[in-house]
VOGU-3710 file (C-alpha; in Angstrom, 3 decimals, decimal comma):
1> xxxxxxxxxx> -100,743/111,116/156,844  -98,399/110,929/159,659  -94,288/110,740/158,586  -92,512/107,664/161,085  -91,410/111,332/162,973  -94,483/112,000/163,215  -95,795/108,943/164,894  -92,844/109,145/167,468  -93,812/112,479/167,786  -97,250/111,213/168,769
11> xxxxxxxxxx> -96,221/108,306/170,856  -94,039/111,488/172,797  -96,603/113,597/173,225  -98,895/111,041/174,850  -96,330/109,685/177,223  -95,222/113,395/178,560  -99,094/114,231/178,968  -98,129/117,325/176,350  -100,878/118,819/173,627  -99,192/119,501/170,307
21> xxxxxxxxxx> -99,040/123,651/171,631  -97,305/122,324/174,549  -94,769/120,584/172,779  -94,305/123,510/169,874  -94,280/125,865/172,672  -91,273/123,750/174,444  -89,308/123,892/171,412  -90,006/127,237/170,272  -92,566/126,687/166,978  -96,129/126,729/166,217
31> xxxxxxxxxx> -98,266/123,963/166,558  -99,314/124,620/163,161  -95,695/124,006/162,058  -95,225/121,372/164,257  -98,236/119,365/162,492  -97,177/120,499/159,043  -93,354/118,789/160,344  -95,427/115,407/161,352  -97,382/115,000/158,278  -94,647/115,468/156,005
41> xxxxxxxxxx> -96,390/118,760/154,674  -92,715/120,686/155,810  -89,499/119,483/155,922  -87,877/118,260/159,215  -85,669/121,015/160,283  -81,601/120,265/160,973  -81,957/121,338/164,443  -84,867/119,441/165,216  -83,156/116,990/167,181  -80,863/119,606/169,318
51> xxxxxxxxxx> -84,627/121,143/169,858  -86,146/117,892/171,621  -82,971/116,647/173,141  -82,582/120,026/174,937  -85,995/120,740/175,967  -87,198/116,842/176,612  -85,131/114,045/178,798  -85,392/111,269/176,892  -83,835/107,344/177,514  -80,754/107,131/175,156
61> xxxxxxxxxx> -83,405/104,090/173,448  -85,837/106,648/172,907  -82,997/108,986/171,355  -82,263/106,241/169,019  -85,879/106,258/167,727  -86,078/109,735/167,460  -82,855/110,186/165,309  -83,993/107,084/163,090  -87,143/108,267/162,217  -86,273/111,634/161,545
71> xxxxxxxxxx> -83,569/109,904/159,028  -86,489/108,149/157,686  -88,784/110,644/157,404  -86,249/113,224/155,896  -85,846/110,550/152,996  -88,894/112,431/151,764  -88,305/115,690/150,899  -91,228/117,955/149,846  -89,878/120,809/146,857  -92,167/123,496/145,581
81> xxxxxxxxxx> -92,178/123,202/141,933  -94,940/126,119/141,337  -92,060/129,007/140,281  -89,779/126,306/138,419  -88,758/126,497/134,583  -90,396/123,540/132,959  -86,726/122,033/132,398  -85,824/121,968/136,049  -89,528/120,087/136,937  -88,880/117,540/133,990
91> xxxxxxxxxx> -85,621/116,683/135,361  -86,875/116,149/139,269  -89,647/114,551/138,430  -87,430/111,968/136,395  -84,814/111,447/139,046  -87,718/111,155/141,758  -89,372/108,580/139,143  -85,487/106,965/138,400  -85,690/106,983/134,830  -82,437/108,317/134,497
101> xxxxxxxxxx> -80,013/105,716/133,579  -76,602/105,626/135,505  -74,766/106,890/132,547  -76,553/109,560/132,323  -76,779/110,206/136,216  -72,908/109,973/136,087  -72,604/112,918/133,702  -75,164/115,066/135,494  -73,550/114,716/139,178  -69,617/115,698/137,155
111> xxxxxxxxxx> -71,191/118,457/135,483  -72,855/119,612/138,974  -69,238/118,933/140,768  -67,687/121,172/138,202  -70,261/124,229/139,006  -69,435/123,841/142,434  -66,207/123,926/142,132  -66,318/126,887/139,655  -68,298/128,601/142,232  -71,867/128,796/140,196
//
C-alpha cells in the first residue's frame, strides 16, 4: 500500500517521464529501496528531501507537498521487534495501542529524561 510519499512520489515520477530506477538512480538508491520508502515497508530517510530538492526542480507548491507528505508519512514508523525482550514489545505495542494512561505516560517520559541526562 502506497504511504501519501509514496503517491507524490508516483504523481512525480509520471510528470518527469522517470521509471522508479531513474528516479533511485537520480538520488543515489535502489529502486528496490525506493519502493520499500513508498510503501511504508522502510522508513523515510532525513535527507530525503535535500535528495529530491537537489536532484529535481520542483515549483515551491510542489515542495510544499513533498515536505507534507513526507511529515505524514513519517507519522508511521515501522520498528523491528523480532530481537526485542518481551518487556520492551509489551510496552510499544501499548503506547502504539494508547493504553497507557497520562499518569503513567508522565512518569515514563521523567524517568527517560533522567537517563538522558545521566548519559544511559
Amino acid at each position: 500500500m502506497l504511504t501519501e510519499f509514496g503517491k507524490v512520489m508516483r504523481i512525480i515520477r509520471i510528470n518527469t517521464g522517470d521509471s522508479m530506477r531513474d528516479m533511485a538512480a537520480k538520488i543515489g538508491m535502489s529502486a528496490t529501496y525506493l519502493s520499500a520508502i513508498e510503501t511504508g515497508k522502510r522508513n523515510i530517510p532525513a535527507n530525503m528531501e535535500e535528495l529530491l530538492f537537489t536532484n529535481y526542480n520542483f515549483s515551491d507548491k510542489d515542495k510544499k507537498k513533498i515536505k507534507d507528505s513526507i511529515e505524514k508519512s513519517a507519522a508511521q514508523v515501522k520498528i523491528n521487534l523480532t530481537e526485542m525482550a518481551d518487556k520492551k514489545k509489551k510496552l510499544i505495542y501499548k503506547l502504539s495501542k494508547g493504553d497507557i494512561d497520562e499518569e503513567t505516560l508522565d512518569r515514563l517520559c521523567e524517568i527517560i529524561s533522567e537517563k538522558e541526562k545521566e548519559g544511559k
